[in-house]
C-alpha positions as CSV (number, residue, x, y, z in Angstrom):
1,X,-17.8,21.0,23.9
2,X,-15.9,23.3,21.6
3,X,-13.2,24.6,23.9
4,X,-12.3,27.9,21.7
5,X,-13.3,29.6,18.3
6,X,-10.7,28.5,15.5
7,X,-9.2,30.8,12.9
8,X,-6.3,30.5,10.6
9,X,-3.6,29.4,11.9
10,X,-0.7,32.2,11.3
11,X,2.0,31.8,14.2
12,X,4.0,28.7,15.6
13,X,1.7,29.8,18.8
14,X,-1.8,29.3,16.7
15,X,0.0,26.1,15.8
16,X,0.8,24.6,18.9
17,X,-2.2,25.4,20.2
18,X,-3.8,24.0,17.5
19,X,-2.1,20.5,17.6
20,X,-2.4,20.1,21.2
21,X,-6.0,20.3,21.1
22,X,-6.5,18.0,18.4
23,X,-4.1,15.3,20.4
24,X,-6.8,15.3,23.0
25,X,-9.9,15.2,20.2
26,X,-8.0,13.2,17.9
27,X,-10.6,9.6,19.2
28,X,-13.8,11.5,19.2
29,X,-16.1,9.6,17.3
30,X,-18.3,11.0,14.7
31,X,-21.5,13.0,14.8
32,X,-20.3,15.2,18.0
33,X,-19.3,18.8,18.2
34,X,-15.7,17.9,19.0
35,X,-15.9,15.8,15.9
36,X,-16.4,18.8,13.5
37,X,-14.0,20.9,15.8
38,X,-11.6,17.8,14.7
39,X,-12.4,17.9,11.2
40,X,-11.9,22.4,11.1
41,X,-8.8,21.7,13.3
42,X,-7.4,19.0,10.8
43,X,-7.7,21.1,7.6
44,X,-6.3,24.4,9.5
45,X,-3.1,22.8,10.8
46,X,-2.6,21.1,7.1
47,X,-3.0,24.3,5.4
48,X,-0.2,26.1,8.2
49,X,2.0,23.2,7.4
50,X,1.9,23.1,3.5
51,X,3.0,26.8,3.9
52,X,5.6,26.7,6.3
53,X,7.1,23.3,4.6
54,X,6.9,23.8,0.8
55,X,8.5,20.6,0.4
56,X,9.4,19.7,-3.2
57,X,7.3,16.5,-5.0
58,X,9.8,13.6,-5.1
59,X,11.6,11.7,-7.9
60,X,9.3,8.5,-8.2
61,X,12.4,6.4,-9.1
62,X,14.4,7.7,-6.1
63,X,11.4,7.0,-3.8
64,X,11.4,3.4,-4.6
65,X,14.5,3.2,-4.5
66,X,14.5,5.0,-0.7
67,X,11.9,2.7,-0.3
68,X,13.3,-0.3,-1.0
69,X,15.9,0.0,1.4
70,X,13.8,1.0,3.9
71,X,12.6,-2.6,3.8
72,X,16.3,-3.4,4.0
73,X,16.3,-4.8,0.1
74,X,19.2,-3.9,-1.9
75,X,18.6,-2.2,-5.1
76,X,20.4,-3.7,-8.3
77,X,20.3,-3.4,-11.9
78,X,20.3,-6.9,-14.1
């Protein structure tokens, strides 16, 4: 059952709320109430986060080479 009505999310408040409740919905399986409630919570916290963290789009050659060391490789020109 749908524990509360959903709106935008506009404070860090709205937001914690938010993400709590979809920790405990996050296993729900499809074709339930919760399920949608998921689905609405999913899109509202993405949509507070893309405007609170306007994070710039990476340099594809810097992200492999992040990358690469991440998988503990060492990057080397021949």
């Amino acid at each position: 059952m749908i524990k509360k009505q959903w709106f935008l999310i506009e404070t860090g408040k709205d937001y914690k709320e938010a993400t709590e409740r979809f920790e405990v919905i996050r296993n729900i399986p499809k074709g339930s109430l919760e399920h949608k409630e998921k689905l609405l919570l999913a899109f509202l916290i993405n949509q507070y986060e893309e405007k609170l963290w306007d994070l710039p789009v990476p340099n594809p050659i810097e992200l492999i080479k992040i990358r690469t060391e991440d998988f503990g490789y060492k990057y080397r020109l021949n």
